[in-house]
C-alpha positions as CSV (number, residue, x, y, z in Angstrom):
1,X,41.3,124.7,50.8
2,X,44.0,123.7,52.7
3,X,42.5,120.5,54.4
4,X,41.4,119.5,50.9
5,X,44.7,119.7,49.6
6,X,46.0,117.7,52.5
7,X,43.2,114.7,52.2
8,X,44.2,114.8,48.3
9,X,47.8,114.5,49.5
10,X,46.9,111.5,51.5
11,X,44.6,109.8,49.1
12,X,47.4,109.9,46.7
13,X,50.4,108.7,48.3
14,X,48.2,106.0,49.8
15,X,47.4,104.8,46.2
16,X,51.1,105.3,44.6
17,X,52.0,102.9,48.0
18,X,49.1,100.8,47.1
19,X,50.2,100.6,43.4
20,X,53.8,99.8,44.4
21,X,53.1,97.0,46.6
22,X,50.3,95.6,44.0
23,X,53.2,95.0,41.9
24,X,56.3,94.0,43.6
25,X,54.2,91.4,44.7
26,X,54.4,89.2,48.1
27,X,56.7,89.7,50.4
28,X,58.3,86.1,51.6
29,X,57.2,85.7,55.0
30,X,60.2,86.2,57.5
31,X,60.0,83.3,59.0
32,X,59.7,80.7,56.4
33,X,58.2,78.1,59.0
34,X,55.5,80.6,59.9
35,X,53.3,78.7,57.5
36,X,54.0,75.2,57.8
37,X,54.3,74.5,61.8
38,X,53.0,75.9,64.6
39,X,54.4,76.4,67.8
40,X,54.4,72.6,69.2
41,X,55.4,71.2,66.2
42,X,52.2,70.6,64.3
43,X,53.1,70.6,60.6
44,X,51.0,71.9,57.6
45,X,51.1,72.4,53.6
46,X,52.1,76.0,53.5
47,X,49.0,77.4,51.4
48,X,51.2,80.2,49.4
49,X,54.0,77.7,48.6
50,X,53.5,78.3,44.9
51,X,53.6,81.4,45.1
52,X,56.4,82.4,46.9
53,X,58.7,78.9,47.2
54,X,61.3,78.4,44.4
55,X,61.3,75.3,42.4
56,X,63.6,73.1,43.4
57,X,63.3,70.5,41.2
58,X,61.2,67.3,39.7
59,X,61.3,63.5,39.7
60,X,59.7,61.3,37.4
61,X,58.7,57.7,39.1
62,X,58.7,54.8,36.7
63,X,55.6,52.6,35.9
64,X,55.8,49.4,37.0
65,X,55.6,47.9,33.4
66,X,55.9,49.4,30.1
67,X,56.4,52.8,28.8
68,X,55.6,56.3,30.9
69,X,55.9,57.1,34.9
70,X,53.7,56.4,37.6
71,X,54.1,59.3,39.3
72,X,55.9,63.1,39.1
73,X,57.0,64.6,42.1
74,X,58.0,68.5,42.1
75,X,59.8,70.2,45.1
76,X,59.1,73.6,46.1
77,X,61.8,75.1,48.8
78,X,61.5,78.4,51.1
79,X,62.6,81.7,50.3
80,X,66.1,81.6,51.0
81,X,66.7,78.0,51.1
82,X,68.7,77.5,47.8
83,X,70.9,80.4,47.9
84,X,71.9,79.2,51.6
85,X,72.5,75.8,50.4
86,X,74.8,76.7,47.5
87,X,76.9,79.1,50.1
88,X,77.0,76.4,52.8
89,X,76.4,73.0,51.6
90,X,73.6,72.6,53.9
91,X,69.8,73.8,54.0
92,X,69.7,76.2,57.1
93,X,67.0,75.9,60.2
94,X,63.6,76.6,59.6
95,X,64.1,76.1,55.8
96,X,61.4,74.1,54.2
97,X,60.6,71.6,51.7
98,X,57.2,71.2,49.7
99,X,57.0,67.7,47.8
100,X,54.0,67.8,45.4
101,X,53.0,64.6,44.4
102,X,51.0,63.5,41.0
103,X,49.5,60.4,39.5
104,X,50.7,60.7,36.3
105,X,48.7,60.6,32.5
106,X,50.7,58.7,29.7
107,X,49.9,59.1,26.4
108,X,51.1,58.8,23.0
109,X,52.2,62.9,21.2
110,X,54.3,64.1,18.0
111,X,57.7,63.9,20.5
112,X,57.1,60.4,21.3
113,X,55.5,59.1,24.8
114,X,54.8,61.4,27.4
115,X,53.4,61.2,30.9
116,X,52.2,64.2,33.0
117,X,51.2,65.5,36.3
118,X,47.4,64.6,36.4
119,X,46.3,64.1,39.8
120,X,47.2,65.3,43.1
121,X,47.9,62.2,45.4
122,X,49.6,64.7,48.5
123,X,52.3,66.7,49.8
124,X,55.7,65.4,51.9
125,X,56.7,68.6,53.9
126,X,60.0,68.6,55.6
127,X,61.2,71.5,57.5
128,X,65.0,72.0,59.1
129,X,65.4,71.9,62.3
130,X,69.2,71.1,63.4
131,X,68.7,72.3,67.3
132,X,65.7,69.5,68.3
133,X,63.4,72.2,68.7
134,X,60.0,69.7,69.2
135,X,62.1,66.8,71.2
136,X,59.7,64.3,71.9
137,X,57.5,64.7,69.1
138,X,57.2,61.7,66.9
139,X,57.5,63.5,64.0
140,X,60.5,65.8,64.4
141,X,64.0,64.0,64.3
142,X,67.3,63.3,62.4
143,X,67.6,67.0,62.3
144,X,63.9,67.5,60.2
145,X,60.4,67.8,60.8
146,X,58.5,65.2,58.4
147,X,55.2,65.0,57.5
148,X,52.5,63.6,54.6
149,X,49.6,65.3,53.7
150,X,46.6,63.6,51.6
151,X,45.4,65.8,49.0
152,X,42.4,66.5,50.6
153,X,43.6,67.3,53.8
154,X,46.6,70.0,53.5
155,X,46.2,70.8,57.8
156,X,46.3,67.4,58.9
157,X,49.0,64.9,58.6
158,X,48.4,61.6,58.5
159,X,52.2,60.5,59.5
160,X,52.2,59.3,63.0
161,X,55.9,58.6,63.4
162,X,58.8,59.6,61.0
163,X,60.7,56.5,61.6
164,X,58.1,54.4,60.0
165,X,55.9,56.8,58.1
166,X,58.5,59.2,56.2
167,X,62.6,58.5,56.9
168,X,62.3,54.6,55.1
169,X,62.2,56.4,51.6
170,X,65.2,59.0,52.4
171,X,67.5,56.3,54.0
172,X,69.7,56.6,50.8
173,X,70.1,59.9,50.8
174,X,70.7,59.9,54.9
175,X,74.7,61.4,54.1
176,X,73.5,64.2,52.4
177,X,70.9,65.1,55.3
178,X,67.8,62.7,54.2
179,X,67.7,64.9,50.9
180,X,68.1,63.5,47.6
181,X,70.3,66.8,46.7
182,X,71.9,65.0,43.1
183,X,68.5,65.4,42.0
184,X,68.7,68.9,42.6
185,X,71.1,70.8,40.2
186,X,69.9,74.3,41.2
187,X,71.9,73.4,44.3
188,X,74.8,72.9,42.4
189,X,74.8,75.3,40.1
């Protein structure tokens, strides 16, 4: 009787602990790079970056003639990464940055024209990395880790070298750290 009421015991508090982690969710890994580079540098799409990244924001691209955009680009950063901004002004090491990026739909509703996010084109992933952590690596410098991702292929990068490949678009945002942070106003706010 009393090894029956034990097991029951144990089957019970194992499904309240169940129940309790079913749903507070996922936990946010504790190292936010965990998921996005391995340990000589290799960078990759972080496959739970929906889930557990905050938005940090959205651009829309302009098409080339007439009405609409081209393409819509959504930023995802890592758990963490916002709130350390707005306390410091900078994104800490190890923090990373998910750009999602969509050819676009335009077309004609009640409010007027309207494009959306149609197809996925790729990913830009950026990760922090202040202390040169990969030094030689063609793709780690300027105090990042930079990397584009096909939409196909979210393990392999086809960037070869950051200077060429991935810094050209961020040179106007080079004095706020390569980020476009203006764009951002849940940095600011």
């Amino acid at each position: 009787m009393k090894l029956s009421r034990t097991v029951g015991l144990a089957v019970a508090v194992s499904l309240v602990a169940g129940t309790v982690a079913a749903l507070g969710g996922a936990a946010a890994p504790a190292d936010p790079t965990a998921n996005a580079v391995d340990a000589v540098g290799h960078l990759r799409v972080p496959a739970d970056y929906r889930t557990l990244y905050q938005a940090l924001g959205s651009w829309a691209i302009a098409a080339d003639g007439g009405q609409g955009s081209k393409e819509m680009h959504a930023v995802y950063a890592s758990p963490g990464a916002i709130d350390a901004y707005r306390k410091t002004g900078q994104f800490p090491d190890g923090a990373v940055l998910v750009k999602e990026v969509f050819a676009t739909s335009t077309n004609e509703m009640t409010t007027g024209t309207v494009s959306h996010a149609d197809k996925l084109k790729g990913w830009f992933v950026m990760v922090k990395d202040s202390k040169g952590t990969h030094p030689g690596n063609p793709l780690w410098g300027d105090g990042w880790g930079w990397s584009w991702f096909d939409a196909d292929k979210p393990l392999k990068t086809t960037s070869t070298d950051y200077h060429t490949d991935c810094q050209g678009c961020h040179v106007p945002a080079k004095a706020t750290d390569w980020i476009y942070v203006n764009g951002y106003p849940v940095l600011h706010h």
